[in-house]
N, C-alpha and C positions, 0 to 999 in steps of 0.2 A: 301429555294431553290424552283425554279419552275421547274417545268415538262414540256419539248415542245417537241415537236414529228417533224419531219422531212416527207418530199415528196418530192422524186427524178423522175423528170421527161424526159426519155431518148428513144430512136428508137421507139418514139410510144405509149410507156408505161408510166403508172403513179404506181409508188410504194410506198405504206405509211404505214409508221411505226405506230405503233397499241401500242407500248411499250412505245418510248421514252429515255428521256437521260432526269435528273434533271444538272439545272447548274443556278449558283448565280444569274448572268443577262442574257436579251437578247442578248446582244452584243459577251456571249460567246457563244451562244445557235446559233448566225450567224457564229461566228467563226469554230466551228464545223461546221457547215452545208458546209463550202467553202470547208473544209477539206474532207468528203463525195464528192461532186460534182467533185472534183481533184482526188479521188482516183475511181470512177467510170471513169471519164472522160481518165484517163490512159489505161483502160480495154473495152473502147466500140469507135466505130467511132461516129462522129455527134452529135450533142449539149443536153450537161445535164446541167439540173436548180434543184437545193435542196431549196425548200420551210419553212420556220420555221413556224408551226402551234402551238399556247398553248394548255394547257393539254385538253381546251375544242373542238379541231377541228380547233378553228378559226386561221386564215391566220391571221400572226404576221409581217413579213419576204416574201417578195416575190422573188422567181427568182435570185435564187445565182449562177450565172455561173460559171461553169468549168474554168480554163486557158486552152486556148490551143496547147496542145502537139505532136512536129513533129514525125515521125515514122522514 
């Protein structure tokens, strides 16, 4: 399994996960990341992107938007 780390980018702010999450593929390591950007996206106004980086830093996954949620 690989290790990919996550960056949420939202009001301004870029926040990156230092830790990570191990999972079989990419596709689930995107999968999660939607789920992240959806559950930020419910708690803030204005547009969140979750990034899927590999365990080395590098940008795998660009720019996963939120759905957007009416109030």
């Amino acid at each position: 399994m690989a290790r990919y780390l996550f960056q949420a980018d939202y009001r301004g702010v870029t926040a990156t996960d230092d830790i990570g999450e191990e999972f079989s593929t990419l596709q689930e390591a995107e999968a999660h990341a939607e789920i992240v950007a959806n559950e930020i996206g419910r708690n803030t106004s204005g547009a969140v992107t979750v990034s899927v980086l590999n365990e080395d830093g590098i940008l795998v996954t660009s720019g996963i938007a939120a759905k957007k949620y009416q109030a």
